[in-house]
C-alpha positions as CSV (number, residue, x, y, z in Angstrom):
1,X,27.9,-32.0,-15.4
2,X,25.7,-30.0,-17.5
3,X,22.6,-28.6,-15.9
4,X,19.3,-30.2,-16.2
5,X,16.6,-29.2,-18.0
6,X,14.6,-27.7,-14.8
7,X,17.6,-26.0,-14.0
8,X,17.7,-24.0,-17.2
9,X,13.8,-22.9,-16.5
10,X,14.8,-21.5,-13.6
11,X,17.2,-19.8,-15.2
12,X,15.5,-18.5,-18.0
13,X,12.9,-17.5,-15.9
14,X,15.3,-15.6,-13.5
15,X,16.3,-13.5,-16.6
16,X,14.1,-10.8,-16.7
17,X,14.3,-10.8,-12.9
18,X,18.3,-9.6,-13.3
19,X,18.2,-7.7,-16.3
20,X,15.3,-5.2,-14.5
21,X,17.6,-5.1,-11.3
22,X,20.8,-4.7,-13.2
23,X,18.7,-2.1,-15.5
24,X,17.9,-0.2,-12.2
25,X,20.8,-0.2,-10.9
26,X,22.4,1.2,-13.8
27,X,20.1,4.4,-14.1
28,X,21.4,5.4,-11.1
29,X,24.5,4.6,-10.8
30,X,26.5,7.8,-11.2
31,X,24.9,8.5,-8.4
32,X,27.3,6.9,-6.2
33,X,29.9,9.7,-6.8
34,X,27.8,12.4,-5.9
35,X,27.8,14.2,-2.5
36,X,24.8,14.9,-0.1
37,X,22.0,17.2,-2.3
38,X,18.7,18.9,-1.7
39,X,17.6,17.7,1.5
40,X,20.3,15.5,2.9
41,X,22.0,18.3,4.1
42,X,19.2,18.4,6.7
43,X,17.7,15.0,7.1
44,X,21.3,13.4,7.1
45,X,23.8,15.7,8.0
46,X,22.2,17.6,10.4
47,X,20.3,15.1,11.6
48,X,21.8,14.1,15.5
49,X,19.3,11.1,15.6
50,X,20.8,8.7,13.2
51,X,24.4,8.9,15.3
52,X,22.8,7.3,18.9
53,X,20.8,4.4,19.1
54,X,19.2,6.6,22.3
55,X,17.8,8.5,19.8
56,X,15.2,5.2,18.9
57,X,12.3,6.1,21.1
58,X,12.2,9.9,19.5
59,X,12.7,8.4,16.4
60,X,9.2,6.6,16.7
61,X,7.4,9.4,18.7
62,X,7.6,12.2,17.1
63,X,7.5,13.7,13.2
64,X,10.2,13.2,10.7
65,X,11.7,17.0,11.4
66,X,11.9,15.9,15.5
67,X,15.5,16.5,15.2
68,X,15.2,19.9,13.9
69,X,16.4,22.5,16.5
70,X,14.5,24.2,13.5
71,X,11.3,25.6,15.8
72,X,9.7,26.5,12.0
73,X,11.2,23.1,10.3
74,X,9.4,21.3,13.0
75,X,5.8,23.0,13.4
76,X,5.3,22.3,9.7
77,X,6.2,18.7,9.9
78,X,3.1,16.6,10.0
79,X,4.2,13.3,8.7
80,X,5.9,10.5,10.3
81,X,8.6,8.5,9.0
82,X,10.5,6.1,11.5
83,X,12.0,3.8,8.4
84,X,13.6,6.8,6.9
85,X,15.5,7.2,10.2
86,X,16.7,3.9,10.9
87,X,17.9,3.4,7.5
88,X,19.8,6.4,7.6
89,X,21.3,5.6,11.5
90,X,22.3,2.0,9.6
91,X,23.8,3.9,6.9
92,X,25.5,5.9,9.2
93,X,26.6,2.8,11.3
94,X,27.9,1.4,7.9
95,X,29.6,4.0,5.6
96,X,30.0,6.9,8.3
97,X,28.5,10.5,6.8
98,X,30.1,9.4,3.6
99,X,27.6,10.2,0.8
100,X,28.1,7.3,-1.7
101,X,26.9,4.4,1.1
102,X,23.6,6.2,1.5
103,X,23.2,6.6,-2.1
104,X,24.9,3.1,-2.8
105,X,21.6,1.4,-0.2
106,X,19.2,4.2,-2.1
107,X,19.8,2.5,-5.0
108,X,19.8,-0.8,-3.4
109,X,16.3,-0.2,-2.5
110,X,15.2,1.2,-5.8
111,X,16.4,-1.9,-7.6
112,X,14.7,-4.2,-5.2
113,X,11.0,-2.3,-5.5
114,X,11.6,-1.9,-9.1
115,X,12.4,-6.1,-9.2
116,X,9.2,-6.4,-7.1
117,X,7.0,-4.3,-9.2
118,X,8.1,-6.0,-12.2
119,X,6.8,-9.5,-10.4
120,X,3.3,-7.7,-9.6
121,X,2.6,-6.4,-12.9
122,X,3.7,-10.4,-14.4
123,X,1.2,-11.8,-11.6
124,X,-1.5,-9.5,-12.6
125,X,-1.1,-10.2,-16.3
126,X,-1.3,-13.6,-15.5
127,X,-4.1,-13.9,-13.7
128,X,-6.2,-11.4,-16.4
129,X,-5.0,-13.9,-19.0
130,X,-6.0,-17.0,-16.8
131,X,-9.5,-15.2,-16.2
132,X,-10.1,-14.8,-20.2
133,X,-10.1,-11.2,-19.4
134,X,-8.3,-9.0,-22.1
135,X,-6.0,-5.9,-20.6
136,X,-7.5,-4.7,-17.4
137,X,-11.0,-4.9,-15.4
138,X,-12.6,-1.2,-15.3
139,X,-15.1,-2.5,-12.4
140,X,-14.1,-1.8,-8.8
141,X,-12.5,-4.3,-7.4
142,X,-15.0,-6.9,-6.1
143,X,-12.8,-9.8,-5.2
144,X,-8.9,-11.1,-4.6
145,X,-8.7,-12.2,-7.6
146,X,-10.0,-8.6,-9.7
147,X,-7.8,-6.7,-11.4
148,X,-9.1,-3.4,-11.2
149,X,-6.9,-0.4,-13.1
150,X,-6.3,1.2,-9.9
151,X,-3.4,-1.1,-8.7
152,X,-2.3,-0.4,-11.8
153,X,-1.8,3.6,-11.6
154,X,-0.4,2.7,-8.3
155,X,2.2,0.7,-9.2
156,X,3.5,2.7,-12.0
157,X,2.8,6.3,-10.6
158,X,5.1,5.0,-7.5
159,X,7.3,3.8,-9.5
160,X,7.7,5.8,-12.8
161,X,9.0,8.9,-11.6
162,X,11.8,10.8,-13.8
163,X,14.8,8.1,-13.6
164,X,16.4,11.5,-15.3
165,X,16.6,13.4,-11.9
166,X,19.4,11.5,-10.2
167,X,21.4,11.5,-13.1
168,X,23.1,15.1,-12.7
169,X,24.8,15.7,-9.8
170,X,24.3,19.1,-7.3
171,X,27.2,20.5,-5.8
172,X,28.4,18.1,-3.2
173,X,28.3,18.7,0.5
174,X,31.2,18.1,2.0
175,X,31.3,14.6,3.3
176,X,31.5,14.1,7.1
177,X,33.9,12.1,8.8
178,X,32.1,10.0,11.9
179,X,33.7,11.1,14.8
């Protein structure tokens, strides 16, 4: 049975959708056999929070560096990042301290915002071009439905940082067996 002709929009229309996830996977690929660099060494190795679930309520009241038995790591810490944690306790919970499940959900993550960013920029373009509006509005936004070129810098400035950085590898920390 050959597929209909709604079925091949859908699928022609899913195409771009694949080929940017696929595409973002790809650039950071290698990445997978890397070790632990920069600052995993502290936020995930070091880090006794994302072992214990006990650890949830200190995860959610205090800064990112909480952890830290670090007295100067933790006075300049003024930023609060829960998610981080808990992604890195269900890494942890997955793949054990080995570095390649971290990266592999890293990546993971990347492809998905970089799918979804792709979907906003479409939807904007669409509605410019639905509003006879050529390229985008430089008026503030003054409605839903205004375009203004602020979302776009935000998207892309997000979003376009050097794909070139995770593409050479530090010098691995060992990995961690969970005990």
């Amino acid at each position: 049975m050959s597929p209909g002709p709604i079925d091949k929009q859908k699928a022609t229309a899913l195409l771009p959708v694949v080929v940017v996830a696929l595409v973002s996977f790809a650039v950071y690929f290698n990445a997978l056999s890397c070790g632990f660099v920069y600052d995993d060494k502290d936020q995930i190795v070091n880090n006794h929070w994302i072992r214990d679930v006990r650890y949830l309520n200190e995860i959610f009241s205090q800064s990112v560096w909480g952890f830290s038995t670090d007295v100067e790591e933790q006075g300049t810490a003024n930023y609060y990042r829960p998610f981080m944690h808990l992604v890195s306790m269900a890494n942890y919970y997955m793949f054990g301290m080995k570095p390649w499940g971290f990266h592999l959900v890293n990546i993971l993550f990347h492809a998905g915002v970089s799918v979804l960013v792709f979907l906003v920029v479409l939807r904007l373009l669409a509605e410019s071009t639905a509003t006879g509006k050529k390229g985008v509005s430089t008026q503030p936004l003054q409605s839903s439905h205004d375009t203004g070129p602020a979302s776009y810098y935000s998207l892309f400035t997000i979003h376009l940082l050097p794909p070139s950085l995770p593409l050479s590898c530090s010098p691995p920390i060992p990995s961690i067996q969970r005990q």
